[in-house]
Structures are given as C-alpha cells and as structure tokens.
NUFI-684395 format. One record per atom (N, C-alpha, C, O): residue in one letter; x, y, z. Coordinates in steps of 0.2 Angstrom, whole numbers, padded with zeros to 4 digits, always signed. Layout:
aXYZ/...
//
This chain:
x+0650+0999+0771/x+0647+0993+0771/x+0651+0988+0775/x+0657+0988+0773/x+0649+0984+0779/x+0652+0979+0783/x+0649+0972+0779/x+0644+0970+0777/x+0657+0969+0777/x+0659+0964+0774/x+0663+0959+0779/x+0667+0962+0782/x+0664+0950+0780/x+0665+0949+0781/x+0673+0949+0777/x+0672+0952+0771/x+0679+0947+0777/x+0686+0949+0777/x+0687+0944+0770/x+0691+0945+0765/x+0682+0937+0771/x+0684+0932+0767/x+0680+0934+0759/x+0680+0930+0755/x+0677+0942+0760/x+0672+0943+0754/x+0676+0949+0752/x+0677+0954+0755/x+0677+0949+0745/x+0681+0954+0741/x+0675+0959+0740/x+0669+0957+0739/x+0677+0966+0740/x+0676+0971+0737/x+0671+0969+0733/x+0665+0970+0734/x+0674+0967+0726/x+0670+0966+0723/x+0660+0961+0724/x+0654+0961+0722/x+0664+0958+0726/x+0659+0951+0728/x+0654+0955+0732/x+0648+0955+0729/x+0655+0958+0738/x+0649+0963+0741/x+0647+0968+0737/x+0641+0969+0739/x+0650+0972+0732/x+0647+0977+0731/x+0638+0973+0724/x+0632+0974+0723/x+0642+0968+0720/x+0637+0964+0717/x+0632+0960+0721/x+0626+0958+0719/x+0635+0959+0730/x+0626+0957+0734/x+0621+0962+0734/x+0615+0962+0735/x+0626+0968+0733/x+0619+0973+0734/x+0612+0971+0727/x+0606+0973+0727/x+0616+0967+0721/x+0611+0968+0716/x+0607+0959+0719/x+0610+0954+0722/x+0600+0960+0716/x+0598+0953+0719/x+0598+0946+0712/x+0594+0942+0711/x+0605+0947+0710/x+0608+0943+0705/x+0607+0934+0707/x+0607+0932+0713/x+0605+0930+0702/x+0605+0925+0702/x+0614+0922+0702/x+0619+0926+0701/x+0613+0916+0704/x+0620+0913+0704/x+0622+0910+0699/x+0627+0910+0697/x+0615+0907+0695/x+0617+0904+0689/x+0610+0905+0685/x+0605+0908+0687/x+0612+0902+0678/x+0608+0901+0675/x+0603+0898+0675/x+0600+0900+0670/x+0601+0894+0678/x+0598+0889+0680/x+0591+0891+0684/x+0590+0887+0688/x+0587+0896+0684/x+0584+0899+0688/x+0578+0900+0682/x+0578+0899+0676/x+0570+0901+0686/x+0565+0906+0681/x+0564+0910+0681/x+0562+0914+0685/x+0567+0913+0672/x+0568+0922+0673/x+0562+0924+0673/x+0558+0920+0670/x+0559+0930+0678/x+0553+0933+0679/x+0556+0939+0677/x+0562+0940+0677/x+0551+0944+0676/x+0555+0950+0673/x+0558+0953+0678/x+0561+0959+0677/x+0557+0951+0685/x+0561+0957+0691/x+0568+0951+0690/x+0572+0956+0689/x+0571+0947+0690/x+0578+0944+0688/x+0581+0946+0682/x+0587+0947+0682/x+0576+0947+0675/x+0579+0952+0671/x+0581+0957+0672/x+0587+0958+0669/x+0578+0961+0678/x+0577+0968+0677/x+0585+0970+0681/x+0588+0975+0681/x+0587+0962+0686/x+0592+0966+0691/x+0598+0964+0688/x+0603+0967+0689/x+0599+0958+0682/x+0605+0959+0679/x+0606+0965+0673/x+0611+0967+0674/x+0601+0967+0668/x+0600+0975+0666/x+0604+0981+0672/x+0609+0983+0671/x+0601+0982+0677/x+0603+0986+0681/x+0610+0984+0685/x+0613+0989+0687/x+0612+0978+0685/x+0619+0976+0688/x+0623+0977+0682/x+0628+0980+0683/x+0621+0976+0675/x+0624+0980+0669/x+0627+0986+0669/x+0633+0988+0669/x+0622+0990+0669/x+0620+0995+0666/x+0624+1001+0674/x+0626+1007+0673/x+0624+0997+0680/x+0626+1003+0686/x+0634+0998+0684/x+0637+0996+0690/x+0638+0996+0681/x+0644+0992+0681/x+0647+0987+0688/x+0652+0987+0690/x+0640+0984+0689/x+0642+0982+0696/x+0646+0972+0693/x+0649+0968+0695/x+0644+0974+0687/x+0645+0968+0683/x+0646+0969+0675/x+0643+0973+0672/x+0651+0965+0672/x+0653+0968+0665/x+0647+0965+0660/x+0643+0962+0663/x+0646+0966+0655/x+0642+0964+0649/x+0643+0956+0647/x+0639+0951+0645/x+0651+0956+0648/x+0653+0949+0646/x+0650+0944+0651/x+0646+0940+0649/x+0652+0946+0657/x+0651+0943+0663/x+0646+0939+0664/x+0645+0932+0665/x+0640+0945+0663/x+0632+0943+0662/x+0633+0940+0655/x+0631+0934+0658/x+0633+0939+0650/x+0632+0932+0647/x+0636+0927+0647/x+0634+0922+0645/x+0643+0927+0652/x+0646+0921+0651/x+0641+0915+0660/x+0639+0909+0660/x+0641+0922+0665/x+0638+0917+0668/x+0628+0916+0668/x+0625+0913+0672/x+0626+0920+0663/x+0621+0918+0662/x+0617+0912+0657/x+0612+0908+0658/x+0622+0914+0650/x+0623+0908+0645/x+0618+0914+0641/x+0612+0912+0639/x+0620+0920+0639/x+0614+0926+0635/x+0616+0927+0630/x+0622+0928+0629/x+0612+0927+0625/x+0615+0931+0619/x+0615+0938+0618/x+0611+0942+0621/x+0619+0939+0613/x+0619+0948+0611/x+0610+0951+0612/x+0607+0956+0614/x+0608+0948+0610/x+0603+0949+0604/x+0595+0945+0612/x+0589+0946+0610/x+0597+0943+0616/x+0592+0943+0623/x+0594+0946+0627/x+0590+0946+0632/x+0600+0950+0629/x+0603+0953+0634/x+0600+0962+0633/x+0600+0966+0637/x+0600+0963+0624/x+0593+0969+0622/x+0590+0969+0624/x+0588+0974+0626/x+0585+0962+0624/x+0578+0963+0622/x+0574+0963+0631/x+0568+0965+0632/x+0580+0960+0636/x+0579+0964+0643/x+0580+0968+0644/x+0579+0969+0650/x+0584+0975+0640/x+0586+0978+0642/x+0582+0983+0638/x+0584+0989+0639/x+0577+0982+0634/x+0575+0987+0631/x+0566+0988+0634/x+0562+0992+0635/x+0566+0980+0636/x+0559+0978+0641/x+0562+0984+0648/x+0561+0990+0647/x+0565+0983+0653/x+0567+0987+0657/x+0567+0995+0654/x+0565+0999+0658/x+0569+0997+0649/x+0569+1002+0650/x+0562+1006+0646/x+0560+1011+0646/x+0559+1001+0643/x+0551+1004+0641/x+0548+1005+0646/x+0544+1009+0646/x+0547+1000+0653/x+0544+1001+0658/x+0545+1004+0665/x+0543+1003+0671/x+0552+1010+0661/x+0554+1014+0667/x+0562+1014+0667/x+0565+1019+0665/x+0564+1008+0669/x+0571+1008+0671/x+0572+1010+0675/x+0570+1008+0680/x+0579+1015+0673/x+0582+1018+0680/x+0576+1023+0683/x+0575+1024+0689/x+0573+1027+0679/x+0568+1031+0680/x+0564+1028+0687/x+0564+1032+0692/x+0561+1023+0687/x+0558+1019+0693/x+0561+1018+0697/x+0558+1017+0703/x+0569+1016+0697/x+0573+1015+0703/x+0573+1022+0709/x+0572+1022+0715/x+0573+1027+0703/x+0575+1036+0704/x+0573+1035+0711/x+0576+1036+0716/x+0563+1034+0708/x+0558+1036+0712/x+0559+1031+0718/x+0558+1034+0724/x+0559+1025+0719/x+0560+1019+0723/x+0567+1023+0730/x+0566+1023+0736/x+0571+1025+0727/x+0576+1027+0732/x+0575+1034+0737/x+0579+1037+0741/x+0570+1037+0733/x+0571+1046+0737/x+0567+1042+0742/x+0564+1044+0747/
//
C-alpha cells in the first residue's frame, strides 16, 4: 500500500476502514458497522473507539450485537471473494 511518508503505518492502515473522525457525525448503521469492524479486525483498540467516539460499554454492544445479528463478518466474507 502506497502511503505518503508524512502518514504513519498506523494512520493508513485505519483509512482502509471508512471510520468517522469524530463524534460528531449521524450514526447510520453503515458508520456503526465500520467502527464494530475497525474493532473487532484490531485496526483500532476498544478504548480508542470509545475515547474518540464518546461510547459507552453498554452502546459499543449493542452495535456490535446489531452487526453481528445481520451478518457481520459473514457479509463482509461474501463482499470480498
């Protein structure tokens, strides 16, 4: 993956996910679904997504359980072959 020099490792591998920048956004469940999925592939920590999202224990579940009753990774599976 071609990255400009002044962008860390880290920082590119997280544009792959299509992560808001702040909390400040209207969650639709496809912005749900890509910090779930930015979780859960460790492209970002647990803390992370609630410190820069402002989530509690207890909604950062209840996306993650929404995500994963309608598929989850199973959907992504299919989306990439």
């Amino acid at each position: 993956m071609a990255y400009p020099r002044t962008v860390s490792i880290a920082d590119a591998i997280k544009s792959y996910y299509a992560l808001p920048r702040t909390h400040r956004v209207h969650w639709d469940k496809a912005k749900k679904d890509e910090v779930v999925r930015a979780v859960r592939d460790r492209a970002i920590s647990f803390h992370e997504a609630r410190e820069r999202y402002l989530l509690s224990r207890a909604e950062f579940e209840q996306w993650e359980a929404d995500y994963l009753a309608d598929g989850g990774d199973q959907t992504r599976v299919g989306q990439e072959a």
